[in-house]
N, C-alpha and C positions, 0 to 999 in steps of 0.2 A: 846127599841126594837120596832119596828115600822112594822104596819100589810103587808107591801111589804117586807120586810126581812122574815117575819116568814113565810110567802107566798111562798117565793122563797124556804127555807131551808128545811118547814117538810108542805107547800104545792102546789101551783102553783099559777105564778104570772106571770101575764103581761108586756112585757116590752116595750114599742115606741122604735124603731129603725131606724124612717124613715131618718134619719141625716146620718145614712149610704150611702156609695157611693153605687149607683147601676147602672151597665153597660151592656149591650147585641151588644154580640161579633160573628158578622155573616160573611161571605162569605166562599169559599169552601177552603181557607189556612188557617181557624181557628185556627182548632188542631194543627198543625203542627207550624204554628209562639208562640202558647202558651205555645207548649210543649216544641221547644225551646227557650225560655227564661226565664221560671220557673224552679222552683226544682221541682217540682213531676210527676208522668206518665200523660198527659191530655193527648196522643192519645190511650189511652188504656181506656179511661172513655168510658161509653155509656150512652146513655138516662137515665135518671132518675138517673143518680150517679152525684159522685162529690167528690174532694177532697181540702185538705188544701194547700199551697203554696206559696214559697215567689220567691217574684225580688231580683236578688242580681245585687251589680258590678261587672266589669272583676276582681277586689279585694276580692268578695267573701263577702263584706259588705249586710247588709239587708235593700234594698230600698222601700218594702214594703210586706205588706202580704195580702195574696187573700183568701176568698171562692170562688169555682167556681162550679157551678152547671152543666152539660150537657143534652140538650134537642135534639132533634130530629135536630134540623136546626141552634141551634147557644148558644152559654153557656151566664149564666149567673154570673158576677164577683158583688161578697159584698165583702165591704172594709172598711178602716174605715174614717169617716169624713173627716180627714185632709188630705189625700191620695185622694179625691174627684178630685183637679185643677191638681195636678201633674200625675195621673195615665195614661190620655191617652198620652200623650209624652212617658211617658217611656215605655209601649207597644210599640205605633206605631212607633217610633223612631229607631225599627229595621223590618219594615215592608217592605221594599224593592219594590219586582212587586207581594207579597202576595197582594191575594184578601181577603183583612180582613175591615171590615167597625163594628168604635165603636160607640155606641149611648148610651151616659148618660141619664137613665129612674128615675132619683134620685128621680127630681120633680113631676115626672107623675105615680110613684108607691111607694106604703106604703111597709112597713116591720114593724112586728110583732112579739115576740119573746113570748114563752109562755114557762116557765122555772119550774122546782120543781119537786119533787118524783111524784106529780099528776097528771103530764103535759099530760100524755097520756092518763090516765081517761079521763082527759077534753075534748082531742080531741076525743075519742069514744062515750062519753054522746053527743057530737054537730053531732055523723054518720060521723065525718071523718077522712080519712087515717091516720095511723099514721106510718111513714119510719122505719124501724126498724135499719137501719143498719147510721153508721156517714156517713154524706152528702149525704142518699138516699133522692131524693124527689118522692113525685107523687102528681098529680094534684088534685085540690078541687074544684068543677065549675072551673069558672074563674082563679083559686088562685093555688098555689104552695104551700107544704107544704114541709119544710125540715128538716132532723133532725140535725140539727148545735143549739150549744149550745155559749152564752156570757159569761156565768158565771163561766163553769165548774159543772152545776147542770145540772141532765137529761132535755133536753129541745128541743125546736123545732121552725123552722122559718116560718112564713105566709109572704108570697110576693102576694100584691095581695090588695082589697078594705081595707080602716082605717076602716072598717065599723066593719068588722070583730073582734075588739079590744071591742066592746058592746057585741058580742055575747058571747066572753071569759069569760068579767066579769060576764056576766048573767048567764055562768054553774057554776060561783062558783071561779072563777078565780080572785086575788084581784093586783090591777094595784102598780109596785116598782118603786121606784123614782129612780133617777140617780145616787144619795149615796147610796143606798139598792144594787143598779148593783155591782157599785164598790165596796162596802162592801166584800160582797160573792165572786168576783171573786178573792180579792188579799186572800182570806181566803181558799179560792179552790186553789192558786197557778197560777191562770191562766193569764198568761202576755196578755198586750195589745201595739200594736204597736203605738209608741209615748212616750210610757206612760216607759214600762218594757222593749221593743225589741225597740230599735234605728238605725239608720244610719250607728252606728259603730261597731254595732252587730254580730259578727259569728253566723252560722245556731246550731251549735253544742254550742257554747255558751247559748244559749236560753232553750235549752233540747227541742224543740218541732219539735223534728226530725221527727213525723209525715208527717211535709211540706217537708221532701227530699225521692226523691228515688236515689238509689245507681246503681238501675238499666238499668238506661235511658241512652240513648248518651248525645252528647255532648249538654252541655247549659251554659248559660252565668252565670260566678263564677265557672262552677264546678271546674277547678283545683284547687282553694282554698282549697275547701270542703275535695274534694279527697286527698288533701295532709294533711290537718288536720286530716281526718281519717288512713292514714297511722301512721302517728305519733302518733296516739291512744288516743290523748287529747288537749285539748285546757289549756288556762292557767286560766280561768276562769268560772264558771259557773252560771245560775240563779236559785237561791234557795227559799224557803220557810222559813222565822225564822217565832218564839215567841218571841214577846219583853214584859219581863215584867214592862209595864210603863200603865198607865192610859191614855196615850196622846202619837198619833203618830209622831215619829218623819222624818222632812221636808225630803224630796227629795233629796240627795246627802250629805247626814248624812253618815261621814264614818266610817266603823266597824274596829276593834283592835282587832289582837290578838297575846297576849305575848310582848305588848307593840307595833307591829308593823301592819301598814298599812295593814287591811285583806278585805277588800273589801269594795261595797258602797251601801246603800238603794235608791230602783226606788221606791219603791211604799207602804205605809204602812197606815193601817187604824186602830182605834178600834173595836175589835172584839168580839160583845156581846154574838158570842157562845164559847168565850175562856173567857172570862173577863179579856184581856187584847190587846194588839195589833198584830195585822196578816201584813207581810211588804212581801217582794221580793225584793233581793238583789243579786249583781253580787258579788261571793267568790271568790278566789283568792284559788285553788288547794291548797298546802291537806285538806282548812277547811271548802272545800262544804259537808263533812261526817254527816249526821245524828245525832245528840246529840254532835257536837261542840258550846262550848259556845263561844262568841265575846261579843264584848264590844262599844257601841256607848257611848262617855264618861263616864257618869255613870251605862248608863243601861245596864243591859243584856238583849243578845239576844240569842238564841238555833235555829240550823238550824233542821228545821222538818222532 
């Protein structure tokens, strides 16, 4: 168990993030191109909010997922690395005679993630704001503070000097490596695009129906979505097991049950606060239920 895990879990821990995609999305058709082409309300955000959100296809497919921040004159999109080269095409690719102009700040700004039950001591021992509410930010000097969490542990995002990443560790804050990340978030449940949410993804598939509203007009996928919500269910879901094994098993390990075909493992690690392994896995209806056992050849697995 290693001091950036224990950090993360029962106290606060630093995470580098700068690999993240980060974009600022300015002119006066902003809102309105963002709002329609995402699933969530962005003309309803105001300054210092923010919410979660994905691109779909006219298929209703998940081409990627957003933070978006909103400031006074232009939002800010965090994203995840690999989403970096493709993201402005599939924005601007429906920008028409909108007055929207995007500028990638990846290289020319840090991101900072400071994660754990402590996270917010830490930011009031340093005198700074801490957002109380998901995706509020407010400003730090120079800096952005937001409350977005990677892990699924209470936590908070610094946009703004690397500098910042010394003064964390200096109230006490101890820096998680990139197995500590992954660790905790497949053990919190919480998918990562690429990784858990793909291409071929439905919204309702993923369970992080967070990133839809129901409420909005029209955007690109929603008939999918809305026809899947009539229908009352998708044929799949992603879930949380327990696997009792000592060693996680690969990526596209498929689950059994009753001898037949029950779904497939995206993501699964050793879990040294289970003593065994923590996975995420797409089920196959009826045996996304709580306390179904499956079966990856020998092992078992229990959906959490």
């Amino acid at each position: 168990m290693t001091q950036g895990y224990e950090a993360l879990r029962h106290g606060a821990a630093v995470l580098d993030l700068s690999s993240r995609g980060r974009f600022l999305v300015r002119g006066r058709d902003r809102a309105r191109l963002l709002h329609n082409i995402t699933t969530n309300e962005i003309k309803k955000l105001t300054p210092r909010s923010g919410c979660y959100a994905f691109l779909l296809t006219q298929q209703g497919r998940i081409q990627a997922d957003l933070n978006l921040f909103c400031f006074a004159d232009h939002f800010l999109i965090d994203t995840e690395p690999e989403l970096r080269q493709q993201l402005p095409q599939l924005i601007l690719k429906f920008k028409v005679a909108d007055q929207v102009e995007l500028e990638d700040v990846t290289e020319t700004t840090a991101s900072i993630g400071l994660e754990g039950p402590a996270a917010a001591a830490v930011l009031s021992s340093l005198n700074a704001p801490v957002p109380a509410q998901p995706y509020a930010h407010l400003p730090w000097g120079e800096s952005t503070i937001a409350n977005a969490s990677i892990t699924g542990q209470p936590g908070f995002r610094i946009f703004g000097p690397a500098a910042h990443a010394s003064a964390l560790e200096s109230a006490g804050a101890k820096l998680a490596s990139d197995v500590d990340i992954r660790t905790v978030r497949i053990e919190n449940g919480r998918p990562r695009y690429g990784d858990d949410i793909r291409e071929t993804s439905l919204p309702q598939e993923t369970q992080q129906m967070h990133a839809v509203s129901f409420n909005k007009g029209c955007y690109v996928g929603q008939e999918i979505v809305e026809r899947i919500r009539a229908q009352g269910r998708v044929n799949r879901k992603l879930v949380r097991l327990s696997i009792d094994s000592p060693t996680a098993p690969a990526s596209g390990t498929k689950l059994e049950a009753d001898g037949k075909e029950a779904g497939e493992i995206m993501s699964a690690v050793y879990s040294p606060d289970s003593s065994g392994v923590a996975a995420l896995a797409y089920v196959r209806i009826p045996h996304d239920e709580a306390g179904t056992v499956l079966k990856a050849g020998e092992i078992t697995a229990r959906v959490v």
